[in-house]
N, C-alpha and C positions, 0 to 999 in steps of 0.2 A: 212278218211281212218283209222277208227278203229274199230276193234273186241275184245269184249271179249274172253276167254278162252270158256265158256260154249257157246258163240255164236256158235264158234268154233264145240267143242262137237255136239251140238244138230242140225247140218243142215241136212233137212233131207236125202238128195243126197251125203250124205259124203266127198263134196268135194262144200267147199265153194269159187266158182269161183269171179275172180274180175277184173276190165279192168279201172282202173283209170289215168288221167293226175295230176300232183303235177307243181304246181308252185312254185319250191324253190329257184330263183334267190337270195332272198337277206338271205335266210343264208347261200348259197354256196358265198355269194360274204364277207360275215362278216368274215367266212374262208379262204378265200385267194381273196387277193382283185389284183390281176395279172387273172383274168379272167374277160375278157371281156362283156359276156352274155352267157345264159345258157337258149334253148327254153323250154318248159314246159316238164316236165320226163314223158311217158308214164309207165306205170307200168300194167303189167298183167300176171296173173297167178291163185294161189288157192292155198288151205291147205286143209289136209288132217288130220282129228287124228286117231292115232293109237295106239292103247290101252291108257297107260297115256302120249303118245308123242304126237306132230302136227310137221308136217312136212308141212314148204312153199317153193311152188317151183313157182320163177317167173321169169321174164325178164324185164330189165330197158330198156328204147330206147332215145335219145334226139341229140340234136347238139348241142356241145360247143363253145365256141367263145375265142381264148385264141392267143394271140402275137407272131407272129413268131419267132424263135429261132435266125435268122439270123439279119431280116429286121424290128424288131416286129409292122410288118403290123398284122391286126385282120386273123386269119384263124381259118375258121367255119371245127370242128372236126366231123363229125359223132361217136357217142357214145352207146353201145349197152353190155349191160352186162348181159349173160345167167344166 
């Protein structure tokens, strides 16, 4: 999942769409190792340039898996970030 800047610029539909999964369990887990599992991140969205800007607008979606507050039994979080 990488673009260039001119990739950017030059698509011809001015909006370079994208719909990818990321497998980042183990550097979310090198970060904080009190998480349990982490399913694969869907990521989907697109960018836009406008004039000398780009603008990304996207959505993350996945389930976490992190120790209960009380009982720290595993509980799987739904995760969703506009």
């Amino acid at each position: 999942m990488k673009w260039t800047i001119r990739q950017i610029r030059e698509d011809k539909d001015d909006l370079l769409n994208f719909d990818v999964e990321l497998s980042i369990f183990d550097q979310i887990k090198l970060r904080d190792d009190s998480i349990i599992d982490l399913d694969p991140v869907r990521v989907i969205g697109y960018f836009v340039a406008y004039e000398q800007n780009i603008v990304l607008h996207c959505q993350l979606t996945t389930v976490i898996t992190l120790p209960s507050s009380r009982s720290l039994k595993p509980v799987r979080v739904d995760l969703s970030v506009p």
